[in-house]
N, C-alpha and C positions, 0 to 999 in steps of 0.2 A: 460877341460873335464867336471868340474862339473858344471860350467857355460852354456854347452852345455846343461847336462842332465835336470839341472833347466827352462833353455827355452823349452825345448821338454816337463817334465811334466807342464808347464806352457798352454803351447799352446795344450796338451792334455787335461786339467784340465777345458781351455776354450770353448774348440771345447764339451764336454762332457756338461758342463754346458749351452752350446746354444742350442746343438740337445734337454733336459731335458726342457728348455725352453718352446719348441713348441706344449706340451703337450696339452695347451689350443689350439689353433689354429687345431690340430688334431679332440680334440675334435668336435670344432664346426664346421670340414668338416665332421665328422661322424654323428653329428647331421643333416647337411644339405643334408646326402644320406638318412637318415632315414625317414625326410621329399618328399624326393624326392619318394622314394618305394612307400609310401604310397600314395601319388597323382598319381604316376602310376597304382595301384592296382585300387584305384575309377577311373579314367578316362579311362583306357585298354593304349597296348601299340600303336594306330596308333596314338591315341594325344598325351601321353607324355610316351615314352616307359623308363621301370627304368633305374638305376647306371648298372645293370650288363648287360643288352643288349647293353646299350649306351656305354659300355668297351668293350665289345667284337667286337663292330661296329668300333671301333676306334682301336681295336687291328689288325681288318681284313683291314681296310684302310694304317697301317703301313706295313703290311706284305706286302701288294701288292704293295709299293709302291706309293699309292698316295696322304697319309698325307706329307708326308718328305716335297718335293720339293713345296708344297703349302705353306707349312708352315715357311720355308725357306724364301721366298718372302714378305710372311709379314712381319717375323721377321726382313728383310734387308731392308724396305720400313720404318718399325714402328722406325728400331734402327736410321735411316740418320733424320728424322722429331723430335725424341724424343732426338738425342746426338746435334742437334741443338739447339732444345727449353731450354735444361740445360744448355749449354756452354753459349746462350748469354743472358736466362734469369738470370741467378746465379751472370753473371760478369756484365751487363748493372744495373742489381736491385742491386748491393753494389754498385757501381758508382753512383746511383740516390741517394742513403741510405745515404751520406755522406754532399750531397750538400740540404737544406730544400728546394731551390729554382725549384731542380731538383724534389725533393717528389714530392712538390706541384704541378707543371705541370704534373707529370705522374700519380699522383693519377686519372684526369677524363678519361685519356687515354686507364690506365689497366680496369678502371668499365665498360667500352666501351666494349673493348676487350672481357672480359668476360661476358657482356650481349650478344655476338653477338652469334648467334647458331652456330653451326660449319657444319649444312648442306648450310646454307648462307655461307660462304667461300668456301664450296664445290663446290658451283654453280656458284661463283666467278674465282675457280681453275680451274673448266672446261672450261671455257670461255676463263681465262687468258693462259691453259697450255695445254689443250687435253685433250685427254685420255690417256696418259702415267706414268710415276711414280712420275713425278713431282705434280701429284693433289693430290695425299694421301698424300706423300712427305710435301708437302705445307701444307694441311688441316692440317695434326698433327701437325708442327709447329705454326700454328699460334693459335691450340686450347689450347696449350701447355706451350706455351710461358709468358702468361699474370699470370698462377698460379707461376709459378717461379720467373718470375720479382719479384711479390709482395709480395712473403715468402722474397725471399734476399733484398728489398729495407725494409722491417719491422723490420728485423734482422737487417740490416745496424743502421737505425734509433736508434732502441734502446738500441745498447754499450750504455754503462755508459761512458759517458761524462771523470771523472775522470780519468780513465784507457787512454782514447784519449789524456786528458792533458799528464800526464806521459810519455807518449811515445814520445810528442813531447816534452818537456824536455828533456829528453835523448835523442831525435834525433834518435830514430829507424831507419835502414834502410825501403824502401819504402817494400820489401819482406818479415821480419820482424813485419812489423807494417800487413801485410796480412795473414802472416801464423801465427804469434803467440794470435794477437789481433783479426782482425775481422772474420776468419775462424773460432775459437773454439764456438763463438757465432752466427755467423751464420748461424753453422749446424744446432743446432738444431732448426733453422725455416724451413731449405733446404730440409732435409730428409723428412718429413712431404710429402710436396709439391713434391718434384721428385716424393713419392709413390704416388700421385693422379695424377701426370703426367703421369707415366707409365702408371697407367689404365686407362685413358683418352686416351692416345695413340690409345691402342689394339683397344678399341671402335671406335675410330674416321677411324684407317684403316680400318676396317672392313668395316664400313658404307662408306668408300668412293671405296673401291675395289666392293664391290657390286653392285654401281653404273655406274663406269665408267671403269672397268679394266676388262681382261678376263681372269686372271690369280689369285693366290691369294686367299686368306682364305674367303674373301667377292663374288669374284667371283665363287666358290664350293659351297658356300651357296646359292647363288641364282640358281644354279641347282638341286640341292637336296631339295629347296625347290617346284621349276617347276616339279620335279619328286615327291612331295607328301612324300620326303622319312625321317622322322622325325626323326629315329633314325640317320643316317647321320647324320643330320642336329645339332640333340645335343651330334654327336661325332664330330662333328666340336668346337662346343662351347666350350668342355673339353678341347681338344686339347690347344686351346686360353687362358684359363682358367690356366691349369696348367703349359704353358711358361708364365705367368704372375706372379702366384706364386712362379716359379724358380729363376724367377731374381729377384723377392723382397725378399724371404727369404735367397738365398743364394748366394748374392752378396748384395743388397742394406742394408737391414738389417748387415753383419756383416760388411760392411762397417763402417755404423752407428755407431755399440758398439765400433770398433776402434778409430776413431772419439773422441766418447765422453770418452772414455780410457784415451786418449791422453790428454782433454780437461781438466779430472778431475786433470791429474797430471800435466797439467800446471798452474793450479787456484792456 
């Protein structure tokens, strides 16, 4: 019982200290509406109409029905491109991390990759895939993929050498030698990189549902923008905006501090 009561104020004491946390990041959304009033107030609202039209626009698009299901689409387009680009950039970039033979060929590979624009793949997706789900599908992975490889092959690279001896002295098992050794160190190159994945993501479906799909968070914008209708158009943008922020702060982020929780008490 008291062992129970200990974990519950523990896990209270934590959840309390992370929400206390986010004070700064409140902040600097509250400075960035105050910026925003104020460009609405000098420009009027058909060019940039403020935070509280631009909520109310987006409060009447949920009521009615037609944020949800757009939203939805992206989200399920963005999550199959982005739970790609992590699964096989996180475990191909330790794989490379391990062998210098394997660095050294994929280093000109990943600078490739990330010099290439991601509306060139886009134009590449349409050609190779249609206009179906597979092009946004596609484009997010492949714009996605190259920042992950080269956060987990960087992290791979550089354990310390020592701790690798160690383990193969003792003959770690191979699971072992993943979870206790190279995962605590590799996160924190990983977490970085997934959060500029994710916003990469959001960006990259958008720009590619706009261009090629009829459905979808890019496709609504390119109506609202044919209709002139601006506040739409940046209650679209919040919309995007704020599932972006939900999964970074309250998934990715506490992920992380477990993570490195874990990491401190295995050092």
């Amino acid at each position: 019982m008291e062992s129970t009561l200990r974990r519950l104020r523990g896990a209270l004491s934590a959840t309390l200290a992370y929400l206390w946390s986010g004070w700064g990041a409140m902040a600097s959304l509250l400075l960035f509406c105050a910026l925003w009033e104020w460009g609405a107030r000098i420009y009027g609202p058909l060019v940039l109409p403020g935070p509280m039209a631009t909520f109310e626009r987006l409060e009447a698009m949920f009521r009615t029905g037609m944020a949800l299901p757009e939203l939805a689409i992206s989200a399920r387009r963005t999550l199959y491109g982005l739970g790609l680009a992590l699964a096989a950039g996180s475990s191909l970039g330790v794989l490379a991390g391990r062998s210098l033979t394997a660095a050294m060929i994929s280093r000109p590979l990943v600078t490739l990759l990330l010099g290439m624009p991601p509306i060139a793949w886009l134009v590449l997706a349409m050609l190779w895939f249609g206009m179906g789900d597979a092009t946004p599908v596609f484009t997010v992975f492949v714009a996605c993929f190259p920042i992950v490889f080269a956060a987990a092959m960087q992290g791979a690279r550089t354990l310390d050498n020592h701790l690798k001896d160690v383990a193969c002295v003792y003959r770690l098992p191979w699971h072992m030698m993943l979870t206790d050794l190279y995962l605590p160190h590799v996160a924190s190159y990983l977490f970085p990189a997934w959060i500029t994945a994710l916003g990469t993501s959001w960006k990259v479906v958008v720009m590619a549902e706009l261009l090629t799909t009829v459905d979808g968070v890019g496709a609504a914008l390119a109506v609202s923008r044919a209709q002139l209708d601006t506040a739409t158009s940046l209650g679209w943008i919040v919309a995007v905006l704020g599932l972006l922020l939900a999964v970074e702060y309250l998934f990715l982020e506490p992920l992380k501090r477990t993570v490195e929780r874990w990491r401190a008490a295995s050092a």
